[in-house]
N, C-alpha and C positions, 0 to 999 in steps of 0.2 A: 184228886189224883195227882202223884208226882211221878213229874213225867222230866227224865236225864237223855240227854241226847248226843252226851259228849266225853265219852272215857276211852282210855286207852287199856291197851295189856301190853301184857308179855311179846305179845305176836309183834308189835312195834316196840318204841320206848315206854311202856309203861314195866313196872317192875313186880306186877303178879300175873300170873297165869288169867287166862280167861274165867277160866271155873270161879276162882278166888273175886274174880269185878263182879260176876251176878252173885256169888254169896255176899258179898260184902253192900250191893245194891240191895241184896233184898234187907239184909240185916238194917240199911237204912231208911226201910221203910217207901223205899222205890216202888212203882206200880209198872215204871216203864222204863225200861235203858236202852241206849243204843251202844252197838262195840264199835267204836270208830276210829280204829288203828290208821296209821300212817300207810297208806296206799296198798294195804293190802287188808284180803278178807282169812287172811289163814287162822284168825282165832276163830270165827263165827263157828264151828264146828264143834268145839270144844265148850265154848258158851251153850249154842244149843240143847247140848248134850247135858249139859249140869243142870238144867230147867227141866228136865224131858219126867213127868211124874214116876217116882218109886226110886229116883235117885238116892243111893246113900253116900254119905258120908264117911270116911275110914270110921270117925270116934261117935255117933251119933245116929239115929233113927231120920226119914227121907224126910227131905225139906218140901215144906207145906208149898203148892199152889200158888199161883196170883203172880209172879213175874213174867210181864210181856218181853219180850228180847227183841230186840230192832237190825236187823241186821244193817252194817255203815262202814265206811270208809270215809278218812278224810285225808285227801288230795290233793295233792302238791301241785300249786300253778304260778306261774310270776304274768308280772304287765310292768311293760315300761320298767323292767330292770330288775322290777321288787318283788318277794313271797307274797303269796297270796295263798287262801286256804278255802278250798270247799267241803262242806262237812255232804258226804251224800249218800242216802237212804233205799231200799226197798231197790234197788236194783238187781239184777243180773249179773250175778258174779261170773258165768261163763260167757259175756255178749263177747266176740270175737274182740270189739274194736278195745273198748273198756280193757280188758284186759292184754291185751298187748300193752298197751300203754302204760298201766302200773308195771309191768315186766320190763319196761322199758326203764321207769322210772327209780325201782328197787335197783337194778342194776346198777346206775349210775351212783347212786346213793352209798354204795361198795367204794366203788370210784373216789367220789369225794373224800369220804371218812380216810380210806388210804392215803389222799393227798394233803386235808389236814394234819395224821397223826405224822405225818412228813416233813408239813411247814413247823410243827410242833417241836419234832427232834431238833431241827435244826436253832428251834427258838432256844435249845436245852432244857426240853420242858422232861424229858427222857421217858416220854410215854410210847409205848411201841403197838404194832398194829396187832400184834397176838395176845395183847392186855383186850383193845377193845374189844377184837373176834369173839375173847371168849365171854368179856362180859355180854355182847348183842348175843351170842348165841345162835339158835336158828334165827331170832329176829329179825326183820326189819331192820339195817343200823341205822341211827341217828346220831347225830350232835350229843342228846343224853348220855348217851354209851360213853363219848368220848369224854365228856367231863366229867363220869362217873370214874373212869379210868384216870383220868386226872387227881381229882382226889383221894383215890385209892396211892397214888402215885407219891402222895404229900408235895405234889407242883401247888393245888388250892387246896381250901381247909373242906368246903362245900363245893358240890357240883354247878349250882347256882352262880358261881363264882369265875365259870367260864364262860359265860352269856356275854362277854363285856369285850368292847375295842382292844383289849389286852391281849385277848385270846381266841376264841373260836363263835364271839358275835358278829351280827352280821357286819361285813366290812374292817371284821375286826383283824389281827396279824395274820393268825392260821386261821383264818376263812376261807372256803372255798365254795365259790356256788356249784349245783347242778343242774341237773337237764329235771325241768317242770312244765308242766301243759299252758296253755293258753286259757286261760279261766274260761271263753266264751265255747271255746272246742270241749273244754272239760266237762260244761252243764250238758253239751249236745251228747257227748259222750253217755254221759248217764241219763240223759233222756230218750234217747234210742234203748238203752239197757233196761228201760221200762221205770228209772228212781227217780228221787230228786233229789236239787243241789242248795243249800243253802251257806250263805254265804260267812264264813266264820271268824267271828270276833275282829271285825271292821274299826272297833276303836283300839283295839289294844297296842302299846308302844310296838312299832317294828312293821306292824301289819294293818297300819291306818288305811280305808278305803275313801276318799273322794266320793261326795254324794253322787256326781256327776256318772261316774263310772259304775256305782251301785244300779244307777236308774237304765246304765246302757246293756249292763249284766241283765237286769228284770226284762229289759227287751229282747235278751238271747235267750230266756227261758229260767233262770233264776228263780226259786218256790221261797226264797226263805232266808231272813239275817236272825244273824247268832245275836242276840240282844244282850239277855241276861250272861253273863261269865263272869269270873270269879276276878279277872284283872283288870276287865272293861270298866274305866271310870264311869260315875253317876251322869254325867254329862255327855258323854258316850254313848251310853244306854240312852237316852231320854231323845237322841239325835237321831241315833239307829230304830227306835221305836215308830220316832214320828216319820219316818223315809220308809218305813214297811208300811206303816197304815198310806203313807201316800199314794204308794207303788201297788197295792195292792198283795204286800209278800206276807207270810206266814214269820211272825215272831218270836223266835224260838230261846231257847236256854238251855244250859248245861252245864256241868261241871268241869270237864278237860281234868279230869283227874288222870293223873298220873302214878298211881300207888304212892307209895315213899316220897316219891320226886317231891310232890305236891300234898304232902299233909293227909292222904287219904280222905276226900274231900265229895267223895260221890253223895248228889242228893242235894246239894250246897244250891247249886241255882239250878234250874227247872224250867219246864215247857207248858205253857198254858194248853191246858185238851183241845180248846177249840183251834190254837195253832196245830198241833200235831194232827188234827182232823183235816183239817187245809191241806195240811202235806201229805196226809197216806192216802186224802182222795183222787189226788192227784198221780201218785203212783198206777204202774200198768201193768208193773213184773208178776203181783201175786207173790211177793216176796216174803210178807209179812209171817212172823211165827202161826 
């Protein structure tokens, strides 16, 4: 069984619709995805909806059976200054507190972008804030948006190109932080929402997690590290592995595809069954497709 626990859409920075991630998941032979847009669930609907049997196609007869759909969000949190990321599952998308929070958190995420494509202008980057609007669209905006707009702009050649102290990395010229949760508030959050939180891509440059702090997370309720990713060095993985089996946390993987952004890459790394079993028995929402 493969089992994806980590894409994005359109509904955030990813650059295809929801429908287009579980065609594209089932086309790769997926058994299990999750949609785990940036702090919110507004694609889960439109995902749903493309799985639901007798689906058709514009150009094509109904796509066959057998994709699970996981309903996710992954959530913006900082400690001690820095991003942090929780991927979180089988929750309650209307729990009062949960969702205030993301409300809170898309909002400022407006915020930001407006005061990057600002720091921007003034860098002479001549990116304006009605380029990015329209590239986010209803989306989520992100960072992606901006350096899409960027390169659209011929400021970079590639969007990848603005991740860096030059421009819009973290701590870079036009950075700006925003308002994130507190990773310990954010597990409680979605454990009262009836999901769980698992803790995402700990080794990857920018978003390194301290074993220390990993083991203080599993004591606030923590189900689960992102192990397997597509960025997460081999030594990384082999760290985050052996601090789950210590912790007693569910092991997980995924791809963090991004459409375009990322090579289209759903299916690439994956969730052992009996990890994902660890984690939806743990769930209490009933969330599950």
């Amino acid at each position: 069984m493969r089992i994806d626990l980590h894409t994005h859409s359109s509904a955030s920075d990813g650059t295809d619709p929801p429908a287009e991630v579980m065609r594209r998941a089932r086309e790769r032979g997926v058994d299990v995805v999750a949609l785990t847009d940036h702090d919110t669930v507004a694609g889960h609907a439109e995902a749903r909806a493309a799985l639901s049997p007798g689906t058709r196609r514009p150009a094509g007869p109904p796509d066959p059976p057998g994709l699970t759909f996981v309903p996710g969000m992954e959530l913006s949190c900082q400690l001690a200054g820095r991003s942090l990321h929780l991927l979180a599952y089988l929750f309650d998308p209307a729990h009062p507190g949960l969702a205030a929070e993301t409300a809170s958190i898309r909002d400022d995420r407006v915020r930001r972008a407006r005061a990057m494509v600002a720091k921007l202008t003034a860098l002479g980057a001549g990116v304006t804030w009605e380029q990015v609007a329209a590239i986010a669209g209803d989306s989520v905006v992100g960072r992606p948006h901006i350096a899409r707009a960027m390169a659209a702009a011929g400021v970079i050649s590639d969007p990848a190109e603005a991740f860096t102290a030059e421009w819009i990395g973290d701590g870079g010229r036009a950075y700006q932080d925003k308002y994130a949760l507190d990773p310990s508030v954010a597990i409680g959050l979605v454990r009262d929402a009836g999901g769980v939180s698992v803790l995402a891509h700990p080794g990857t440059p920018g978003y390194e997690v301290p074993d220390e702090v990993i083991a203080r997370l599993a004591a606030a309720g923590l189900a689960g590290v992102e192990v397997w990713h597509p960025e997460q060095p081999a030594a990384e993985r082999a760290r985050a592995r052996a601090l789950a089996g210590e912790l007693g946390l569910a092991a997980t993987g995924g791809s963090d595809d991004h459409g375009a952004l990322t090579g289209y890459r759903i299916g690439r790394e994956t969730t052992p069954p009996e990890s994902w079993e660890h984690l939806a028995a743990q769930a209490s929402s009933g969330a599950a497709r």
